[in-house]
N, C-alpha and C positions, 0 to 999 in steps of 0.2 A: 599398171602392174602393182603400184603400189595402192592402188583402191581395194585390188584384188585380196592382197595379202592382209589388210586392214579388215574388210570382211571376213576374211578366214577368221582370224583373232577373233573378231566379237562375235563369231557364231562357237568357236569355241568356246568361249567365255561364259555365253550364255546358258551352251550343256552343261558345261561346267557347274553351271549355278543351279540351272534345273537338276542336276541329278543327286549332289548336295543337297536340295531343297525333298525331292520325291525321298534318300536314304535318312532324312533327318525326321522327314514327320512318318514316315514305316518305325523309326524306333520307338518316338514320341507315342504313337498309336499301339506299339508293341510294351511301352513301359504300361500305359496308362489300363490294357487289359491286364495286364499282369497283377497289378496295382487293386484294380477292379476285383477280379478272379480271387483275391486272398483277403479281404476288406470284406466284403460280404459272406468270405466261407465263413468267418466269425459268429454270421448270423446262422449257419447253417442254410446259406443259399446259395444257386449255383449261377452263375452271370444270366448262361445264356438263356433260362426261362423268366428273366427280369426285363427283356426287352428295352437296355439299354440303348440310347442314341449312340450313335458314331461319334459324332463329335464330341461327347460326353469323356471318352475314353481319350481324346485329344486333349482335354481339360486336366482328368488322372495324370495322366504325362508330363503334362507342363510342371504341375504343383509337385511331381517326384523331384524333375530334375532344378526346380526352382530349390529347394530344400537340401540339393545336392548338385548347388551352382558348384561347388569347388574340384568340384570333378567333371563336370558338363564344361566348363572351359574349358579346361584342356584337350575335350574334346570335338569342342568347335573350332580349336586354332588347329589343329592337326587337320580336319576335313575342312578349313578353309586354306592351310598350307599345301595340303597335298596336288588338289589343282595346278597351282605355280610348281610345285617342283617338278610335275610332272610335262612341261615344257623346257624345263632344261635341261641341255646338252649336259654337261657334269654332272647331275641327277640322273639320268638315264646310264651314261658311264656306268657312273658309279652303281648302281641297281645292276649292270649285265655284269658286272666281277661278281659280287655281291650273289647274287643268284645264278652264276654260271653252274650245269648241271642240275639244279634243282626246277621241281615243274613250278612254274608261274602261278597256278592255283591256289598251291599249297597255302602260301603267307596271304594270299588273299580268301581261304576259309579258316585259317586259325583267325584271322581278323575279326570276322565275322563271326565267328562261336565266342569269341573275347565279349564282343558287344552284345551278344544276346547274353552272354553268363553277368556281363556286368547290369544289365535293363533288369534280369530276373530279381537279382541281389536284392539289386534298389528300390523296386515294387514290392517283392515281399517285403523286407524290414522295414520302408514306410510304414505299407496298408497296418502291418501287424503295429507299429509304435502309433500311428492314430487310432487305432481302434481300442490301444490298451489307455490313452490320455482318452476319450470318451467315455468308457469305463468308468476311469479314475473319475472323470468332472463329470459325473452321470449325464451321461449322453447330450452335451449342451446344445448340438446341432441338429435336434428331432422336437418338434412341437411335440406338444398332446394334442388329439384328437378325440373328440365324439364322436362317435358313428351310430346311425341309427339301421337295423337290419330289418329288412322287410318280414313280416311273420308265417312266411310261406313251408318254412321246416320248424314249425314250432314243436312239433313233436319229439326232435329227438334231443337228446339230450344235452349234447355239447352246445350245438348250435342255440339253446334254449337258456346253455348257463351264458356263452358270448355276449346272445342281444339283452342281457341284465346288465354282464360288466362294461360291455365297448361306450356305450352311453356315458358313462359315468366321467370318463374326461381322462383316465390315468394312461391308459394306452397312449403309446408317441407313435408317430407316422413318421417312419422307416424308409417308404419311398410309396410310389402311385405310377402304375406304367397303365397302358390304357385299355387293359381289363381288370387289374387288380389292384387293392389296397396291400401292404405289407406294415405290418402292426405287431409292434413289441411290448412288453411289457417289464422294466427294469424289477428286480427283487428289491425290496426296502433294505437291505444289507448288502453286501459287496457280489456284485452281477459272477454268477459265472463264469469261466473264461470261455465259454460258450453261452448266444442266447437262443430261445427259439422265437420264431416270430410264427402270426398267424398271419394266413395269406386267406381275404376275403375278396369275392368279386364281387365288380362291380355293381352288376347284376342285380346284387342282394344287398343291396345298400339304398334303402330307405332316404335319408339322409346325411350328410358329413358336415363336422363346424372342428376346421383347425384350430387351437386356441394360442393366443400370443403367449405361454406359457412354456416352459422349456426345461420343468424341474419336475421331478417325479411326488405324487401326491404322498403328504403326509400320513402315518399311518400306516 
C-alpha cells in the first residue's frame, strides 16, 4: 500500500513538473515573439515574412527575462510554490472559503491575462530600449557587408543605383533567412527613429563578403 501511494506522489510530482515546465517555456516563447515582433517593427519589418527559427524566439525570451530576473523570480517561486500548496489539506480549506460562490475559472483567467499583460510589457520596453542603445552605439551588433548583384536587371534604375553602392562595404547585414539578405544603411548623423532596410534575394546575389567591421563608413 505504501508502494502504492509513493508512486502516486511521484507521478504527481512529475506532472507537476511537466506542466510547470510546458507553462514556462509557452510564456518564454510568448515573451521572446513579442520581443521579436517590436525589435524589428523598428526596421519596418514584419516577423513573420523574416522566417525566423523557433527557437530563436526561445533565445528573445530568455534575454527578456534574464534583464528582468527581479520580477522573473518571483515568478518562479510562485509556480514552483503553487504545486505544494496545492496538495495541502489547509490550502485547499482555505481556497473553498476563499472562493466559496465564485466560479473556479475566474481567478484562473484573470492569472492568466496578468501573465500575458506582464510578457507583453516586458517584450515591448526591452525590444524598444535595445534597439534605441543600437541607435545610440550605431548599431554595434551588424557587420558591414559587400554584396555583389548579379547584372540581370541592369536596366532599371534602382536596382542599377544598389549593385554600385551594396559593393562598396557601408551597408550592415541585418539578418540572412534563407532566401533573402536584409540590408540597412545607418544615416552619417543620428538614424531615424525609424530605419528602412533593403530586402535582396538570394537569387540575385552574385556574391557576399561579411567584413569584420561594425562601424558605419566615414563620410
Amino acid at each position: 500500500m505504501a508502494k502504492t501511494i509513493d508512486e502516486t506522489s511521484s507521478s504527481t510530482s512529475l506532472l507537476d513538473f511537466a506542466g510547470l515546465l510546458a507553462l514556462a517555456t509557452a510564456l518564454d516563447y510568448a515573451t521572446g515573439w513579442i520581443y521579436a515582433y517590436h525589435y524589428f517593427a523598428n526596421f519596418q519589418l514584419g516577423i513573420l515574412s523574416l522566417d525566423i527559427p523557433a527557437e530563436y524566439y526561445l533565445m528573445y525570451g530568455f534575454l527578456v527575462f534574464r534583464d528582468w530576473w527581479f520580477l522573473a523570480l518571483p515568478l518562479l517561486a510562485v509556480a514552483f510554490l503553487v504545486p505544494y500548496l496545492s496538495r495541502q489539506a489547509w490550502w485547499k480549506r482555505y481556497l473553498t472559503n476563499v472562493l466559496s460562490g465564485i466560479n473556479r475559472g475566474i481567478p484562473l483567467f484573470a492569472l492568466l491575462l496578468c501573465l500575458l499583460g506582464l510578457v507583453f510589457v516586458l517584450g515591448e520596453s526591452t525590444a524598444n530600449r535595445d534597439y534605441r542603445q543600437q541607435r545610440t552605439d550605431d548599431f554595434p551588433n551588424y557587420p558591414r557587408a559587400r554584396v555583389w548583384l548579379k547584372s540581370g536587371n541592369s536596366e532599371d534604375a534602382v536596382y542599377k543605383a544598389l549593385s554600385m553602392q551594396l559593393p562598396l562595404g557601408c551597408y550592415r547585414l541585418l539578418l540572412q533567412s534563407a532566401d533573402k539578405l536584409y540590408l540597412f544603411l545607418p544615416p552619417a548623423h543620428q538614424p531615424p527613429a525609424r530605419l528602412a532596410v533593403v530586402e535582396v534575394a538570394l537569387g540575385e546575389v552574385a556574391a557576399l563578403r561579411i567584413l569584420p567591421q561594425y562601424g558605419s563608413c566615414e563620410g
